[in-house]
N, C-alpha and C positions, 0 to 999 in steps of 0.2 A: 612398429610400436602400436598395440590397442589402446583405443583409450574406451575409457567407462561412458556408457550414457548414461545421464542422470536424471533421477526420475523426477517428470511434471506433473507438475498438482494445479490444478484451475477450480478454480472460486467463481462464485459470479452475485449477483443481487440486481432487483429491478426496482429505480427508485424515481419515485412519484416527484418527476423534479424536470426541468427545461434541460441539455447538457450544457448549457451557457454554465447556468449553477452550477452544476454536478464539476464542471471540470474549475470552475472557478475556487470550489468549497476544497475542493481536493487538492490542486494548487497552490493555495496560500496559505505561509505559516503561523497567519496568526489563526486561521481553522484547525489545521494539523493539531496545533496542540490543545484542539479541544474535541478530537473526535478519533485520535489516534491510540487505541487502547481497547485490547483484549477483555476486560474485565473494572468491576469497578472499583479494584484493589491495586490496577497499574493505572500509571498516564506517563503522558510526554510531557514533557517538562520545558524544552527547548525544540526548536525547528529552523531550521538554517537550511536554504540553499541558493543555484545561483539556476535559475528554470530556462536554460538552452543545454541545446546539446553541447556535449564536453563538460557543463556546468557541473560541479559537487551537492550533494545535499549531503546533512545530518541531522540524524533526530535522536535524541536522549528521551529514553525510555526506562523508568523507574517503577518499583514498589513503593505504592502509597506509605508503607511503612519503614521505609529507608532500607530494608535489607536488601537490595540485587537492584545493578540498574546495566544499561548495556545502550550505546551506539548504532543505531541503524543506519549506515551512511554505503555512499558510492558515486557513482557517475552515471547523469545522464545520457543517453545513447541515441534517442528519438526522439525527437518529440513535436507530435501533429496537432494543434490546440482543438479542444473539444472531441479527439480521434483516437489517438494512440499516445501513450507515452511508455517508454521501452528503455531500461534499468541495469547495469549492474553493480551489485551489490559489492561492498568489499572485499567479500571471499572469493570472487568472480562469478559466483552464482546469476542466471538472467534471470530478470523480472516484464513481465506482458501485460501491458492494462490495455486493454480498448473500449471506447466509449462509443454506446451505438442508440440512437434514437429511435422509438419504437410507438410514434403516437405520442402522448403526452410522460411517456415513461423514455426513462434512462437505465440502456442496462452495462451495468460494468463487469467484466468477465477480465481475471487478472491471472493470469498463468505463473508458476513461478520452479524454479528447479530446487529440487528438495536439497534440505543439508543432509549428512551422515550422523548425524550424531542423536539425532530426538526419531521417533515413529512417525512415517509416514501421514496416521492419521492423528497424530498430535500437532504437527504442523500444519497440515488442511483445518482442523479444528479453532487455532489459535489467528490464523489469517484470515479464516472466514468471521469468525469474532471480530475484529477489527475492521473487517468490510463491512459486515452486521451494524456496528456502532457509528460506521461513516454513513450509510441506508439512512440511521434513525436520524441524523445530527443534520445531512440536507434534505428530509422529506420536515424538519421540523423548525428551519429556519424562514 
């Protein structure tokens, strides 16, 4: 039996911030739902999880205008504080975040396995939007 590889997409950003923060801002739900958003027409709404490995998260993700909202939820897999944190997604998709110190900067490089259903670069596009929006929300706290 083959099975299909599926194609990875990596992100990344370098943000002017200690990774005490970076991984702290990133962490905690009551930031999530103020920095988790593609655009200034979605947000997160809620943020739920339980941050060890095995633990759940969920995050509700909404249109500012009520019409589409969706679930990003799964299970933690990894998780090295201030290092790595390692995901999967409920469709069983992996998710790779590493955090790595570089001087007074933090760089987060976040791998992730593409869905079938949306363009390649629609998805790199709308993830890096949301990493973009995380960049701005702890180089501004």
């Amino acid at each position: 039996m083959e099975t299909a590889t599926k194609t990875k997409i990596t992100i990344q950003a370098s943000i002017k911030a200690p990774v005490e923060k970076v991984w702290n801002l990133w962490t905690s739900t009551a930031d999530i739902v103020k920095w988790s958003t593609p655009s200034p027409d979605w947000h997160t709404v809620r943020a739920t999880h339980d941050l060890k490995e095995g633990g759940n998260f969920n995050y509700r993700m909404e249109a500012k205008d009520g019409s589409f909202g969706f679930d990003f939820g799964g299970v933690f897999d990894v998780l090295k504080k201030n290092e790595l944190i390692e995901y999967t997604i409920g469709d069983g998709r992996k998710v790779v975040i590493h955090f790595t110190t570089k001087g007074d900067i933090t760089e987060v490089v976040q791998t992730f396995e593409a869905e079938s259903e949306n363009p390649v670069e629609m998805q790199r596009a709308g993830w890096q939007a949301i990493l973009d929006s995380f960049k701005n929300y702890a180089e501004n706290q």
